[in-house]
C-alpha positions as CSV (number, residue, x, y, z in Angstrom):
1,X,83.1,-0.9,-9.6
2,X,80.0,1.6,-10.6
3,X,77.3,0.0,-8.9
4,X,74.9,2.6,-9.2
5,X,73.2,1.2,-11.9
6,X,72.8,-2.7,-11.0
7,X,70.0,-4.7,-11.3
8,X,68.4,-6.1,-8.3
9,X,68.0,-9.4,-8.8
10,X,63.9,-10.4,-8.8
11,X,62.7,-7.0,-9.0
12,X,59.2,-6.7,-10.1
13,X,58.4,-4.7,-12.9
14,X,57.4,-0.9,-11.7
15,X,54.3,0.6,-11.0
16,X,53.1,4.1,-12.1
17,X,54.6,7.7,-10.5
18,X,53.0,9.1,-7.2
19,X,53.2,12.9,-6.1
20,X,55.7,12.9,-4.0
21,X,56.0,15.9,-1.2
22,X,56.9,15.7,2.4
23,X,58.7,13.0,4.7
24,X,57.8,11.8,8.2
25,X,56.3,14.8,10.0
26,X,56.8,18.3,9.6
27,X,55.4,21.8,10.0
28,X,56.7,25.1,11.9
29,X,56.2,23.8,15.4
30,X,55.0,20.1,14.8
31,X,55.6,16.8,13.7
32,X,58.9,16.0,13.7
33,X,61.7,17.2,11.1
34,X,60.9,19.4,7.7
35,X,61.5,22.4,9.4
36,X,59.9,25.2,6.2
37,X,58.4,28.3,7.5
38,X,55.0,28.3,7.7
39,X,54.4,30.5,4.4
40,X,56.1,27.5,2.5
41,X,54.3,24.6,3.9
42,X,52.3,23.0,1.4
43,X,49.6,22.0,3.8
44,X,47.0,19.4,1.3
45,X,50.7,17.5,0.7
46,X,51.8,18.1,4.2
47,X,48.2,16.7,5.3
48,X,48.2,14.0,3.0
49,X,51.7,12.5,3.9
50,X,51.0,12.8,8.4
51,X,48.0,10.8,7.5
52,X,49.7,8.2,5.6
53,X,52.6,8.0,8.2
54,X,50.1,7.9,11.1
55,X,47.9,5.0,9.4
56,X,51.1,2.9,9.1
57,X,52.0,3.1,12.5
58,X,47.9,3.3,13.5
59,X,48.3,-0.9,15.7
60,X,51.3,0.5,17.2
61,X,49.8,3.8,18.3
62,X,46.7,2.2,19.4
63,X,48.7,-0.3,21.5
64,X,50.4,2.4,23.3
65,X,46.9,3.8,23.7
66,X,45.3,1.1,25.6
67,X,48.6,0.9,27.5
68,X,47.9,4.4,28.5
69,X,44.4,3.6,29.5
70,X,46.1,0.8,31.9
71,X,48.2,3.5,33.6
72,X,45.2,5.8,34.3
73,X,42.7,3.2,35.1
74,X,45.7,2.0,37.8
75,X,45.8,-1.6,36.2
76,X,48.9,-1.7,34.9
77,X,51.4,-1.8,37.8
78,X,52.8,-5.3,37.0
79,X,53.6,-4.3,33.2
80,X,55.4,-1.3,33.4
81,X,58.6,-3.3,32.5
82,X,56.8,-6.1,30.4
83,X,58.6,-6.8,27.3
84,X,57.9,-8.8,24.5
85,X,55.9,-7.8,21.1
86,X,58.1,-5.5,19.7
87,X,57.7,-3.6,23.2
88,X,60.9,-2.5,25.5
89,X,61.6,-2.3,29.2
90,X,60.2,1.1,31.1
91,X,61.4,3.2,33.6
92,X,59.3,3.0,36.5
93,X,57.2,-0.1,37.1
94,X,54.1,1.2,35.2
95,X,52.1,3.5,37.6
96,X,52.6,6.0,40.7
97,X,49.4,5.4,42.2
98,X,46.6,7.5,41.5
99,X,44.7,6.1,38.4
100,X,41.4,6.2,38.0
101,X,38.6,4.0,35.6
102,X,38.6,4.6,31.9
103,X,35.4,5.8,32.4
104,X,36.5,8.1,34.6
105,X,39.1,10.1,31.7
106,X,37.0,13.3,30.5
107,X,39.0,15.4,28.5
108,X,42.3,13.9,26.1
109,X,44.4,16.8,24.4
110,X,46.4,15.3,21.5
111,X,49.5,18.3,21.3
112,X,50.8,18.7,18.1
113,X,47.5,16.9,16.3
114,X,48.9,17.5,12.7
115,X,45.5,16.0,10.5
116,X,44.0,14.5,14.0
117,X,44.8,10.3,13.3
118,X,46.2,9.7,16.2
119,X,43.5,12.1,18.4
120,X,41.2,9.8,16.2
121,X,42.9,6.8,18.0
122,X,42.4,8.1,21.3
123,X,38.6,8.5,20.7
124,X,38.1,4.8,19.6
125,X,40.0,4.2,22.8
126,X,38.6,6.5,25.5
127,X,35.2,6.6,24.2
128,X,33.8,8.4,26.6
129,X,36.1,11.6,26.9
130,X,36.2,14.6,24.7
131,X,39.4,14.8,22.4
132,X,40.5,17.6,21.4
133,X,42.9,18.1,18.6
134,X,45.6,21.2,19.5
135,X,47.3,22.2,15.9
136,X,49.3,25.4,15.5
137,X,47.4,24.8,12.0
138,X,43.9,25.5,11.1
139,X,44.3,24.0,7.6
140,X,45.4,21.0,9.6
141,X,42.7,21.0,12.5
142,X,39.9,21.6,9.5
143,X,41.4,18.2,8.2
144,X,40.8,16.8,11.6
145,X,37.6,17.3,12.3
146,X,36.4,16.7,8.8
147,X,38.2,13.2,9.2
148,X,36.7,12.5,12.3
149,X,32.9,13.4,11.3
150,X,32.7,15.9,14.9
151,X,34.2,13.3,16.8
152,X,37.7,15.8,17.6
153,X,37.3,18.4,19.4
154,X,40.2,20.9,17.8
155,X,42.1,23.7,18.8
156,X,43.9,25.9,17.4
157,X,47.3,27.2,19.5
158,X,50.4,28.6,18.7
159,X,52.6,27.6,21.6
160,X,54.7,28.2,23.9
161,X,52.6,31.4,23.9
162,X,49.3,29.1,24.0
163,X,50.0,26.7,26.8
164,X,47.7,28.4,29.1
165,X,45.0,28.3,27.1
166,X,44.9,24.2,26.6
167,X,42.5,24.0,29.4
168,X,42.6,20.6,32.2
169,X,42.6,17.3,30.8
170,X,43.2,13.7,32.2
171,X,45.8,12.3,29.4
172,X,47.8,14.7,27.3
173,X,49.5,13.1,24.5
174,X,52.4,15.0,22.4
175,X,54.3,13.0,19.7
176,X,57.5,14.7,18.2
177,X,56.1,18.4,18.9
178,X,58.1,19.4,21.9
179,X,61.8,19.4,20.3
180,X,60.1,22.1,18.0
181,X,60.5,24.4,21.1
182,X,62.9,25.9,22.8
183,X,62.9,25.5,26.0
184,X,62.0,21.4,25.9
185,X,61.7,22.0,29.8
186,X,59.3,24.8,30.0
187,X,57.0,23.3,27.9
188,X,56.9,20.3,29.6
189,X,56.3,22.0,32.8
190,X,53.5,23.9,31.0
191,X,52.1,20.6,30.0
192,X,52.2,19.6,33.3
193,X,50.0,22.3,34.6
194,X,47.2,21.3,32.4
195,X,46.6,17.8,34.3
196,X,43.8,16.9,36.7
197,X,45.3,15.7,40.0
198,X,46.2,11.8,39.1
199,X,46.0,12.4,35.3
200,X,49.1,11.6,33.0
201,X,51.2,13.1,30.4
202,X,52.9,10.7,27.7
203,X,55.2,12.2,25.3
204,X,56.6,10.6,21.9
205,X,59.8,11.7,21.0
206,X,62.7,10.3,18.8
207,X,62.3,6.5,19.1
208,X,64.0,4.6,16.4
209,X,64.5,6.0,12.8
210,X,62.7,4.5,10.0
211,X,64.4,1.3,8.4
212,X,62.7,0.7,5.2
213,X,65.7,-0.9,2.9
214,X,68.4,-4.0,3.3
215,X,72.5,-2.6,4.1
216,X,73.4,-3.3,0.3
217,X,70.7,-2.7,-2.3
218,X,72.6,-3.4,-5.3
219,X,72.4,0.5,-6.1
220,X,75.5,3.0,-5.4
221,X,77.9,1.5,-2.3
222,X,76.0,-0.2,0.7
223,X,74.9,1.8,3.7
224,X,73.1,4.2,2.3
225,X,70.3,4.6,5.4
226,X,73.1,4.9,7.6
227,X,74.6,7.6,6.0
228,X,71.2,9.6,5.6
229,X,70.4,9.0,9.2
230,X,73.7,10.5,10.1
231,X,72.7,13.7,7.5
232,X,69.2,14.2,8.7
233,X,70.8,14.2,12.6
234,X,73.2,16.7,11.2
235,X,70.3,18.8,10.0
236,X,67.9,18.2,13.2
237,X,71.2,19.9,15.4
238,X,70.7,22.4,12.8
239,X,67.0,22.9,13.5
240,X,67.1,23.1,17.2
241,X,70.0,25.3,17.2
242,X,67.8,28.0,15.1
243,X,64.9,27.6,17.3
244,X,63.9,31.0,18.7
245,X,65.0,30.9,22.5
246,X,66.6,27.8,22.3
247,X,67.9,26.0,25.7
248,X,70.5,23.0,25.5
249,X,68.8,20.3,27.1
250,X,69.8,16.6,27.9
251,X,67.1,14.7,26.3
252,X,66.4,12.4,29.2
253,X,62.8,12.4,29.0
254,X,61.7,10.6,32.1
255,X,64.0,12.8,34.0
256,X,62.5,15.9,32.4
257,X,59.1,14.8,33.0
258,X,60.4,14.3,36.7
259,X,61.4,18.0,36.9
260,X,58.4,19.5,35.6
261,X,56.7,18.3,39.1
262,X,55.2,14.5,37.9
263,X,56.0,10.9,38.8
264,X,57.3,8.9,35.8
265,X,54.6,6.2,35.4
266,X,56.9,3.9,32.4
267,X,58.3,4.0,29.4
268,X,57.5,1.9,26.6
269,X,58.5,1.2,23.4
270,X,55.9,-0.4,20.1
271,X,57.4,-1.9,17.3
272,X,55.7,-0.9,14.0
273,X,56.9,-4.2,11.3
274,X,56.2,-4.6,7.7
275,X,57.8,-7.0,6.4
276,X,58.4,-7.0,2.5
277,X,56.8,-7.1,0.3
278,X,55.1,-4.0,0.9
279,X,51.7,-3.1,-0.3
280,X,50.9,0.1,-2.7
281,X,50.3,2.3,0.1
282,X,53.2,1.8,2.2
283,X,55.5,2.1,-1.0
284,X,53.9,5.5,-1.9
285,X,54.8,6.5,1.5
286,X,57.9,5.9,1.4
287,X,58.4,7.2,-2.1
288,X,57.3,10.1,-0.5
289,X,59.7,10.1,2.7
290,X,62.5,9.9,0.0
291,X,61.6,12.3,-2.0
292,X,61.5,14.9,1.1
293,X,64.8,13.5,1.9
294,X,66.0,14.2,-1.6
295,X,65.0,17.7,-1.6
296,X,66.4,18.6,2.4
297,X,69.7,17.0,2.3
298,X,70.5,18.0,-1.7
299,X,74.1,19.0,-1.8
300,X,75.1,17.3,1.6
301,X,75.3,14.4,-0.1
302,X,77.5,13.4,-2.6
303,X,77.0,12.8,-6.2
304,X,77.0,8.6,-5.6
305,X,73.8,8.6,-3.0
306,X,72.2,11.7,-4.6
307,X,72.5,9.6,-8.1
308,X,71.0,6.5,-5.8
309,X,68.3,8.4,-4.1
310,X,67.6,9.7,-8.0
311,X,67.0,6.1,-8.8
312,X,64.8,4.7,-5.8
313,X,62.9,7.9,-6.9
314,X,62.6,6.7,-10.6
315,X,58.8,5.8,-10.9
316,X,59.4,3.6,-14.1
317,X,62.7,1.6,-13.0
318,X,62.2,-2.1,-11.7
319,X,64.8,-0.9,-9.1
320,X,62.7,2.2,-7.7
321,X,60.9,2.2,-4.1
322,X,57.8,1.5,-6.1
323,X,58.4,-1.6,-7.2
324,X,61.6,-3.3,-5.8
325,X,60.6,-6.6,-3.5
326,X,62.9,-6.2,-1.0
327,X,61.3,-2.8,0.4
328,X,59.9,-3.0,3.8
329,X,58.9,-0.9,6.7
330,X,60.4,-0.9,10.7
331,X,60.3,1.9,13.1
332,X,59.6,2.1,16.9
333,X,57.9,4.8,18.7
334,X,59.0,5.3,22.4
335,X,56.4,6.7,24.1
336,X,57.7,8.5,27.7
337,X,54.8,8.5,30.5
338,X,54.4,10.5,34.3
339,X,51.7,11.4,36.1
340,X,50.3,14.4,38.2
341,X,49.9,14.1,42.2
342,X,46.9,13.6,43.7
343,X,43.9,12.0,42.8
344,X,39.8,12.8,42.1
């Protein structure tokens, strides 16, 4: 039977077109996986859509935030493995000695800032410290610091070439920037230069993908995340295959952090749950997350999903992302910690 055309049942009637450009995160060296060259990135868009992604996931992020703010300060030892609200088990049991107050964290470096949310996130929660966004991109970094009223510090660095130049800091934070280069090690171990004796490195990679629809949506046949999940890991091979200089690497991240000379400190994982129905903002995101996925994975699908991608897309149709109740949002972020020896 053709389903790609069947009502789903209660659908609301559908809201007006949004611009759609970009999905998740994205940029030559940053953000997770559009992979344009630089000379193609439409960086207002590009902007627009990391600051609606990191606003979503904002509670989340500043959860793992004040987590991180337990590891320095020393106070978390008993919840490295805590679980519970949407948070997984670690590795380690939450700290390797060291720590130090809040007070005590001067400098944050946010590595792979895209528009600066996140660094934003960090201020709110280390008051006190300077944080400073590190972008490969100054149409990015500009955003950043006009978001943040002079609040971020920014920095603009192409790395690996730039590592050296980050300067020490207490906490340095990278979320999906360091599978954009090739040697995943290296960089790490770069990373780990920059600490102060007792500071801490906490890395965001992968996590869970982005769930957003039920299995069978009454459009083209059932399972139609699934199968785009398995295109867009077919495309991220791809991607770090091409990457100048790239090294094969087992993605074991506490164990890389272990190699490049720190202590894993925990791992932990934040649950980031919106249940449907979904308000306008949210469903504009992920209008625009589709659409991106639309325009990267074109021919690798075939003609049933690109015909049901074509109708989630439709801005007018009851069925569309924009409007159909059933529409939610789910993702993790695992965030990978380890500190530096010594203390201050």
């Amino acid at each position: 039977m053709n389903r790609s055309h069947r009502p789903a049942p209660g659908v609301a009637p559908g809201p007006g077109h949004v611009h759609a450009h970009g999905q998740d995160r994205g940029h030559a060296h940053h953000h997770g996986h559009d992979h344009e060259a630089p000379g193609d990135v439409d960086w207002d868009a590009l902007a627009t859509l990391l600051e609606r992604e990191a606003e979503l996931r904002a509670p989340a992020i500043t959860e793992a935030a004040h987590w991180l703010r337990e590891l320095l300060s020393g106070s978390a030892a008993s919840k490295g493995r805590a679980a519970g609200n949407g948070r997984a088990a670690g590795n380690g049991s939450g700290t390797s000695g060291g720590g130090r107050p809040s007070g005590g964290v001067r400098r944050v470096l946010d590595v792979g800032s895209g528009p600066g949310v996140i660094a934003g996130l960090l201020a709110e929660v280390f008051p006190d410290a300077e944080v400073v966004a590190v972008d490969q991109s100054p149409a990015l970094l500009e955003r950043a610091r006009v978001r943040s009223a002079g609040r971020l510090t920014t920095q603009q660095a192409d790395l690996p070439g730039d590592f050296a130049a980050l300067g020490a800091a207490d906490l340095i934070w990278s979320a999906n920037a360091i599978h954009h280069l090739g040697d995943q090690q290296a960089a790490l171990t770069a990373l780990a230069g920059s600490l102060r004796p007792g500071g801490l490195l906490a890395v965001a990679e992968r996590g869970l993908p982005l769930r957003f629809l039920p299995r069978d949506i009454g459009l083209g046949r059932p399972g139609l995340q699934a199968r785009l999940d398995a295109a867009l890991e077919d495309t991220f091979a791809e991607m770090r295959a091409e990457v100048p200089d790239a090294v094969d690497t087992v993605e074991d991240w506490p164990a890389l952090l272990a190699a490049a000379g720190l202590a894993p400190s925990g791992t932990r994982t934040f649950l980031t749950d919106l249940p449907a129905p979904l308000d306008r903002t949210a469903r504009e995101y992920l209008h625009t997350h589709l659409a991106r996925q639309r325009g990267r994975l074109g021919e690798g699908l075939d003609a049933t999903d690109r015909a049901t991608l074509d109708a989630l897309l439709d801005p007018g149709a009851p069925t569309g992302i924009l409007a159909r109740p059933d529409a939610f949002y789910l993702t993790a972020t695992t965030v990978h910690t380890a500190r530096a020896a010594g203390t201050e």
